[in-house]
C-alpha positions in Angstrom: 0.0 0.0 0.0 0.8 3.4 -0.7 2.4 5.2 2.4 0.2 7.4 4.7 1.4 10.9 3.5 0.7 9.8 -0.1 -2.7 9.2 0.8 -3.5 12.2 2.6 -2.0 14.3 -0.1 -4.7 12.5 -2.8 -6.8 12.8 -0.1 -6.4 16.8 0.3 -6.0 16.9 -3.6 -9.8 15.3 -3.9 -11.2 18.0 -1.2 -9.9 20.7 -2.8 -11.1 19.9 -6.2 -14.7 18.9 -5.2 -14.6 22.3 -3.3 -13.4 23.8 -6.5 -16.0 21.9 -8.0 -18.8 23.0 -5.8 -17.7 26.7 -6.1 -17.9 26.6 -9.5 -21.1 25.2 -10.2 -22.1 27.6 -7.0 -20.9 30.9 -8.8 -22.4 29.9 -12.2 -26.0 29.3 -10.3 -25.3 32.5 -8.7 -24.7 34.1 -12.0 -27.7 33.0 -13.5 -29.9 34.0 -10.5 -27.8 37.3 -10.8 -28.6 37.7 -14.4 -32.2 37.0 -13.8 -32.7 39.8 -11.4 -31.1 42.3 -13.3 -33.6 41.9 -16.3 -36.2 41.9 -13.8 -35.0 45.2 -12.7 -34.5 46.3 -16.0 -38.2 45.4 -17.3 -39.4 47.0 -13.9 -37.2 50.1 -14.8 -38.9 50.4 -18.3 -42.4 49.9 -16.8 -41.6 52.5 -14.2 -40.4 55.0 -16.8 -43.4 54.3 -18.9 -46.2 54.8 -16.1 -44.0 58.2 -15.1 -44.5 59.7 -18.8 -48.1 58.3 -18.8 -48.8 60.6 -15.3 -46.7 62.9 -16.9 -49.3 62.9 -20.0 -51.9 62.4 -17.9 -51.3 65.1 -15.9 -50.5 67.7 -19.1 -53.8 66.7 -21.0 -55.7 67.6 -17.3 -54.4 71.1 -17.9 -55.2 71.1 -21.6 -58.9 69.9 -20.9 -59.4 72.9 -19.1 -58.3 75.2 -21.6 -60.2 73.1 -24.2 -62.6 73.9 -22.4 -62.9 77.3 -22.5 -62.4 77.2 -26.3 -65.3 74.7 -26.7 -67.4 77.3 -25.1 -66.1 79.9 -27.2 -66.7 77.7 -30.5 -70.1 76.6 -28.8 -71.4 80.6 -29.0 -69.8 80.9 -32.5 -71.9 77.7 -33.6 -75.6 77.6 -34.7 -78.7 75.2 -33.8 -79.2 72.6 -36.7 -82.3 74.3 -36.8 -81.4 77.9 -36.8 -79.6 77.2 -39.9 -82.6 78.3 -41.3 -81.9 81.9 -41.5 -78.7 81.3 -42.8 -80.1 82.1 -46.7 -81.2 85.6 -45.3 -78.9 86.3 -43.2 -76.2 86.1 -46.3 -78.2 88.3 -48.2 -78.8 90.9 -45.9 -74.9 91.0 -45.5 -74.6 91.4 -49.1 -76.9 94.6 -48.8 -74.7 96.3 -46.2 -71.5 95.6 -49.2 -73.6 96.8 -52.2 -73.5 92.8 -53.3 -77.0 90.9 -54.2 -76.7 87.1 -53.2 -78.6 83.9 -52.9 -77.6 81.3 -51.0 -78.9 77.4 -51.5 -78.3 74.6 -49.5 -76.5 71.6 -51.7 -77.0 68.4 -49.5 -78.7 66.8 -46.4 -76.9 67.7 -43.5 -73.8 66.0 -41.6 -74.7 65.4 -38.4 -72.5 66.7 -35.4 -70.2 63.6 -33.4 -68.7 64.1 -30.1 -65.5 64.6 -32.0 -66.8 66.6 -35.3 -69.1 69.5 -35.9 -72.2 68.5 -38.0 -72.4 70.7 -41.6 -74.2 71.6 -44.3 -73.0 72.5 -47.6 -73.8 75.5 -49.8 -73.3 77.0 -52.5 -73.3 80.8 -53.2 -74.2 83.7 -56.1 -73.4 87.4 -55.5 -73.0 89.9 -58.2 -71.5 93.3 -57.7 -68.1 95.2 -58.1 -64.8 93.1 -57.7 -64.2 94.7 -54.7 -67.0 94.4 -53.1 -67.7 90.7 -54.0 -64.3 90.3 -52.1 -65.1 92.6 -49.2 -68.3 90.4 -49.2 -66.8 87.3 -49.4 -64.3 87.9 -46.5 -66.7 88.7 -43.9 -69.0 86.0 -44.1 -65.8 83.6 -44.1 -63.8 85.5 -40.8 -65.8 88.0 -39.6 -69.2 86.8 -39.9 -71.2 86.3 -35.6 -73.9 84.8 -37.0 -72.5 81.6 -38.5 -69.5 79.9 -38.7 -69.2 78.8 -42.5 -65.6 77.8 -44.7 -65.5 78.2 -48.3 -64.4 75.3 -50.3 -64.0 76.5 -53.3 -64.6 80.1 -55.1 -64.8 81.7 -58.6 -65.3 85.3 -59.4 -65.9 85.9 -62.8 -64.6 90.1 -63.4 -66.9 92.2 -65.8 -67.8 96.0 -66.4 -69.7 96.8 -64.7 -70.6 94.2 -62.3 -68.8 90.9 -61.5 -69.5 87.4 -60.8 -69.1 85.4 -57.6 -69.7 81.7 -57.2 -68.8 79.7 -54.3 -69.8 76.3 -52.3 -68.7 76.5 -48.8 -69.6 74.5 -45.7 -71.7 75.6 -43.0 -71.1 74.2 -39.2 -73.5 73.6 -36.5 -74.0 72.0 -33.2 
């Protein structure tokens, strides 16, 4: 047999590796557990950031809904009843009056009803004759200065003439 201190040298030998051995596999479970949490952290992070910048959002359309607010009244007293479209016809020509223009105004299609996102419309379309400048004059005031009705136009063509010119237009009047 082999003698004593050869023995306890394989002996020692053996311990240490299966220490080695068992620290090794130890740190690579560790490693894994380690790399496991930090993506954890990581995804926690990113869902973190994202519900910040969602209050964040949050918090920034609060503020706009009041000022929308204010402007929704605003467009609210600039916008007509469905029904008080009615008027619209003579209320265009008794503008037209006050710029020397004679028009006539006729209503193209069924209306578009309003959404809670959209305003309901109508089209129109328009006929003034008068001077080029007043036809203008005309045509500027019912588009941006008009209180009565709040009205775009689409499209226009003014046909010029001595002494009186041509206006045709279809336009597009809102309501609530």
């Amino acid at each position: 047999m082999k003698d004593p201190l050869t023995k306890s040298i394989y002996i020692n030998i053996g311990i240490i590796a299966g220490v080695l051995v068992v620290a090794v596999v130890g740190l690579y479970l560790l490693s894994l557990d380690v790399a496991a949490r930090t993506q954890a952290i990581l995804t926690y992070r990113s869902a973190l950031t994202t519900r910040n910048e969602s209050l964040d959002t949050l918090t920034q359309l609060k503020k706009d809904a009041a000022v929308a607010a204010g402007y929704q009244t605003a467009i609210n007293r600039l916008l007509s009843s469905q029904d008080s479209l009615i008027g619209f016809p003579q209320g265009i020509t008794t503008v037209a009056r006050s710029f020397n223009v004679g028009a006539a105004v006729d209503f193209q299609s069924d209306p578009v009803p309003a959404t809670t996102s959209t305003l309901g419309y109508i089209n129109f379309s328009l006929r003034a004759d008068g001077a080029s400048t007043d036809l203008l004059a005309f045509l500027k005031n019912i588009e941006s200065q008009s209180a009565q009705f709040l009205l775009t136009i689409d499209a226009a063509d003014l046909a010029v003439s001595d002494p009186s010119s041509r206006l045709t237009a279809r336009g597009r009047i809102f309501f609530q």
